[in-house]
C-alpha positions as CSV (number, residue, x, y, z in Angstrom):
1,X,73.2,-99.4,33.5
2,X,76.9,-99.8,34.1
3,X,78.7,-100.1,37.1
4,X,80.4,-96.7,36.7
5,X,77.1,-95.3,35.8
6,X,75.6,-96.8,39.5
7,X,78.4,-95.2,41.2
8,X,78.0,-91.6,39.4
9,X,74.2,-92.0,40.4
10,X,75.4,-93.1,44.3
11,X,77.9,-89.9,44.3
12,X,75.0,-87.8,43.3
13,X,73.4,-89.0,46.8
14,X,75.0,-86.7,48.8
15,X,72.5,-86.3,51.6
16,X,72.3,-90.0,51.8
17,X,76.1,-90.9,51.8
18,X,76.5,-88.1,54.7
19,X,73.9,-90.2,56.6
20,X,76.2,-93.5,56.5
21,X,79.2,-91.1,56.7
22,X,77.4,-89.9,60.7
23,X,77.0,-93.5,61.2
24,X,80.7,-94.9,60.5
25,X,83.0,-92.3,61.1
26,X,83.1,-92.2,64.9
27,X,85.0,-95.9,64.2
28,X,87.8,-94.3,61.7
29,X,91.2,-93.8,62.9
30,X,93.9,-92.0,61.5
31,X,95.6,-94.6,59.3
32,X,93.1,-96.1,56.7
33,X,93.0,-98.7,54.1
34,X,89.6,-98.0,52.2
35,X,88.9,-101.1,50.4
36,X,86.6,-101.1,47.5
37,X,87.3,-97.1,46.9
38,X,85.5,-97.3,43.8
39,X,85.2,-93.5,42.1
40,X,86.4,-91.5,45.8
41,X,83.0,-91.5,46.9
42,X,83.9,-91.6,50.5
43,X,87.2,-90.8,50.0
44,X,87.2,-87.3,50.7
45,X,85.7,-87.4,54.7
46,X,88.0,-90.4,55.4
47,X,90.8,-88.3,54.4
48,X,89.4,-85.7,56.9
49,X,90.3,-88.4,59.7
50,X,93.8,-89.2,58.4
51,X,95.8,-90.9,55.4
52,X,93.8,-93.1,52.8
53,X,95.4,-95.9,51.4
54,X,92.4,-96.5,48.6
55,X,92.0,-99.6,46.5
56,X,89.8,-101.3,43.8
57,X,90.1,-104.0,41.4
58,X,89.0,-101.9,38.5
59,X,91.4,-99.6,36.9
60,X,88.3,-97.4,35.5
61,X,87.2,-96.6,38.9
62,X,90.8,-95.8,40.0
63,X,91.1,-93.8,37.2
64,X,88.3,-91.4,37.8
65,X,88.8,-91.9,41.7
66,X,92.2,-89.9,41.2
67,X,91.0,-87.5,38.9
68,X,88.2,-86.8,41.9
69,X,91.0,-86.3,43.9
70,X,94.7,-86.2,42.3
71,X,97.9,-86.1,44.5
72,X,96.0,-85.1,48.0
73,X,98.7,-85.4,50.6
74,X,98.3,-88.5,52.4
75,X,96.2,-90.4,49.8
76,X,97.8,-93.4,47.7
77,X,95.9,-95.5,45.3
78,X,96.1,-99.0,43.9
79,X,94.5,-101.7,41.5
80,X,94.6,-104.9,43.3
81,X,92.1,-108.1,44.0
82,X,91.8,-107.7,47.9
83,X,90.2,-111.2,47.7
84,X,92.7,-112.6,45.7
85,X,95.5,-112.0,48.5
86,X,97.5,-109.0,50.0
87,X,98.9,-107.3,47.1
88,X,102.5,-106.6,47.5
89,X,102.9,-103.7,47.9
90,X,100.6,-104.0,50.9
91,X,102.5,-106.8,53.0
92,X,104.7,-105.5,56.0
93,X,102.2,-102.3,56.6
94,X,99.7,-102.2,59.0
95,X,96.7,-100.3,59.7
96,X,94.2,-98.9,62.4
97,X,91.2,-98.9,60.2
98,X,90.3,-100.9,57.2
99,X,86.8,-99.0,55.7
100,X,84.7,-101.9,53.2
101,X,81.6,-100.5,52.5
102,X,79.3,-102.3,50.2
103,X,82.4,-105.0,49.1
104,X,82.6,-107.9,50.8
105,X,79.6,-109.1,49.1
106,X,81.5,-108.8,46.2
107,X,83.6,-111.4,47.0
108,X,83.4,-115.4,47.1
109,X,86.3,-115.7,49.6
110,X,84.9,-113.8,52.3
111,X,86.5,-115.5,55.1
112,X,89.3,-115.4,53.3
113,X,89.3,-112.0,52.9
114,X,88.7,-111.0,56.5
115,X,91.6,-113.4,57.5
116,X,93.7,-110.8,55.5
117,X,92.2,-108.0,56.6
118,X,92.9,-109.1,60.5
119,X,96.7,-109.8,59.3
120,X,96.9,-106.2,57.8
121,X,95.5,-104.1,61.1
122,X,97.6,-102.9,63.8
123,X,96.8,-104.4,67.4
124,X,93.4,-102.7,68.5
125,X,92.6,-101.5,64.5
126,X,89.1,-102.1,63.6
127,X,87.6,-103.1,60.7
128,X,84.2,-101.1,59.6
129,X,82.0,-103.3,57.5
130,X,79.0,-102.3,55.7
131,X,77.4,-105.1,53.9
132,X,73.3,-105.5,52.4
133,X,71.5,-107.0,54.4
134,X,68.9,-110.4,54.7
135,X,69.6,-113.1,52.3
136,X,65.6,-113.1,51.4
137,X,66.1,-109.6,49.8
138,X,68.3,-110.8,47.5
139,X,66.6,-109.9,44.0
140,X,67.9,-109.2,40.5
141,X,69.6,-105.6,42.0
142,X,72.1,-107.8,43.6
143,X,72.9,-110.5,40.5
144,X,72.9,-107.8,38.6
145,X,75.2,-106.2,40.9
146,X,78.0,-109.1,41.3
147,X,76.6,-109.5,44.6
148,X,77.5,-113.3,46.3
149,X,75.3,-113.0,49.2
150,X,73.4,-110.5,51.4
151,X,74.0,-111.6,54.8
152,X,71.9,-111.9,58.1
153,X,73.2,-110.0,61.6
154,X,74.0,-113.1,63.3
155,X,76.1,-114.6,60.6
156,X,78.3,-112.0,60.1
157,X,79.3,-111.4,63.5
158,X,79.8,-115.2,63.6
159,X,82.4,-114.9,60.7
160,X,83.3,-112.0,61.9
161,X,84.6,-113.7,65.3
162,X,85.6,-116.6,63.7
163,X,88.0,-115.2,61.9
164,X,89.6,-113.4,65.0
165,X,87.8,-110.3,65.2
166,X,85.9,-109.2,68.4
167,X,82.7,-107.3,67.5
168,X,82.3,-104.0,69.3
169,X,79.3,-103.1,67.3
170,X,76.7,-103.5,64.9
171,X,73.2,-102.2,63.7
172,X,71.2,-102.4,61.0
173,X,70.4,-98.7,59.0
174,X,67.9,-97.6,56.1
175,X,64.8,-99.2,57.1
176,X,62.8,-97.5,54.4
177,X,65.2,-98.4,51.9
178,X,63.8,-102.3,51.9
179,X,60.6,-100.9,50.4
180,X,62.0,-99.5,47.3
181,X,64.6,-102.6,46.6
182,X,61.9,-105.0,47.0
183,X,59.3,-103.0,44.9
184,X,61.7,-102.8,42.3
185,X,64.1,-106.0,42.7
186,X,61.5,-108.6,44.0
187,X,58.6,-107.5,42.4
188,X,59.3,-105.7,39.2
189,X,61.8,-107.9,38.7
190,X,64.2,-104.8,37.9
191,X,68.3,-104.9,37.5
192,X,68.4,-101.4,38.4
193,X,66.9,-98.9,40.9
194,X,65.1,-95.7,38.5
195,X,67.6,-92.7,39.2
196,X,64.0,-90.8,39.7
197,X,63.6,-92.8,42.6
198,X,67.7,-92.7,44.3
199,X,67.2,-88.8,43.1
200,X,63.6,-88.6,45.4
201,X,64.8,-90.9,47.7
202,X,68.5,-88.6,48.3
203,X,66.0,-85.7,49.1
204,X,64.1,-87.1,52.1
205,X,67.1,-88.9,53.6
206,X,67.8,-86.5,56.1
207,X,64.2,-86.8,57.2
208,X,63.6,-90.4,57.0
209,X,66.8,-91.2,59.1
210,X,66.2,-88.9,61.5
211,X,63.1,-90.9,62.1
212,X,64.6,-93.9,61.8
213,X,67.2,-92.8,64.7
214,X,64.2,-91.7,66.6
215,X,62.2,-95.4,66.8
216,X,65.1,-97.7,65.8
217,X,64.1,-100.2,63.6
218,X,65.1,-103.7,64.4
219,X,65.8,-104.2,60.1
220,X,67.1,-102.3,57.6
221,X,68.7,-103.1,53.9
222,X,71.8,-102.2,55.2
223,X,74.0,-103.7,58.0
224,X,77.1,-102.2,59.7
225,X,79.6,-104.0,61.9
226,X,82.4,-103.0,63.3
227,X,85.3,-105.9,64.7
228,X,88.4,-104.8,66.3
229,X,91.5,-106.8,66.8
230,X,92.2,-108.0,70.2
C-alpha cells in the first residue's frame, strides 16, 4: 500500500478525524502553518479557524491537496523539507499556531525541527503536536511508515522544553487503537492496517471515544502536546 493510498484510506475516516479535530482545535489560532498537510485532510476545519499556510515535502500530496481545495481565500501551499531548514519563502513570517499532526516522527532532526518551529511563532503561538505514541509499539506499521521513533509522554515534553517551549498541555487519545496496531504490527507482523478494519474501526469512533472521555485512560497510541512560546 502506498503512502497516497494510506492517506485516501485516513480521509475516508471521517468520524475518526472529527474526534482528533474536538481534541486539537480549541489550541488553533487564527494564523496557521499546518506542517505535514499531506492530501488537505485537516485542512478544511483549520481553515474554519483562520488562514492556512499548508506544507509537505511531497509534490504528489500537494498536488491533490490543492485540487481538494484550489485557491480558498486565505490558504497558500508549498513543497519544502521542514526538517531540512525554514524554506525561504517562510523566513521573516511568523505564526500563532504551527498544527504537526502525525510528522515529527517523520523526521530525524526532531530537535532541530522544533528549534525552527519556536523561531517561526509569534510570542505566545503554540505549537500542537500529535505524535504515536510508546517506543515499545513500534512494529512494522511504523518502518513501513518512515516512522524514526514513537515517543513516550515524558520525553517529548522534555524536548519539548528544551527546546524553548513551555508545555500547556498534553494527553494521550485512542486507547483502543493500541489493540488493533499491535494485533496487526506486533503480532501479524503486517506493513499495513486491513482497510476492513480502519473502515469498522471509523464506524464505532464516536462510541469508543466517548468512552474513552468518560474513564480516561492513562495510554493511548496516540499522544498530543501542546507548547506555547513564552
Amino acid at each position: 500500500m502506498t503512502t497516497m493510498v494510506r492517506l485516501e484510506t485516513l480521509n475516508a475516516a471521517d468520524r475518526f478525524n472529527d474526534e482528533v479535530w474536538d481534541k486539537v482545535q480549541g489550541f488553533v489560532g487564527k494564523e496557521i502553518l499546518e506542517v505535514g498537510m499531506g492530501i488537505g485532510i485537516f485542512t478544511e476545519k483549520l481553515l474554519t479557524k483562520g488562514t492556512v499556510f499548508g506544507v509537505d515535502i511531497v509534490p504528489e500530496f500537494i498536488d491533490a491537496a490543492r485540487a481538494r481545495h484550489g485557491s480558498k481565500p486565505g490558504l497558500e501551499y508549498l513543497v519544502a523539507d521542514m526538517g531540512a531548514g525554514t524554506p525561504d519563502s517562510l523566513k521573516g513570517r511568523a505564526f500563532d499556531t504551527i498544527v504537526c499532526m502525525n510528522v515529527l516522527e517523520h523526521i530525524e532532526d526532531d530537535r532541530g525541527t522544533l528549534k525552527r518551529f519556536m523561531a517561526m511563532l509569534k510570542q505566545g503561538g503554540k505549537l500542537v503536536l500529535v505524535v504515536p505514541a510508546h517506543q515499545c509499539l513500534f512494529n512494522p506499521l511504523d518502518s513501513n511508515d518512515g516512522h524514526f521513533r514513537r515517543y513516550a509522554e515524558g520525553e517529548l515534553c522534555e524536548l519539548l522544553t528544551s527546546t524553548g517551549f513551555s508545555v500547556v498541555h498534553r494527553s494521550q487519545f485512542n486507547f483502543f487503537g493500541i489493540f488493533g496496531w499491535f494485533l496487526n504490527g506486533t503480532i501479524l507482523r503486517r506493513k499495513d492496517l486491513p482497510t476492513g478494519q480502519m473502515g469498522l474501526f471509523n464506524r464505532v469512533a464516536p462510541l469508543l471515544f466517548w468512552f474513552e472521555n468518560l474513564i480516561g485512560p492513562p495510554v493511548g497510541l496516540s499522544l498530543l502536546a501542546v507548547g506555547s512560546k513564552p
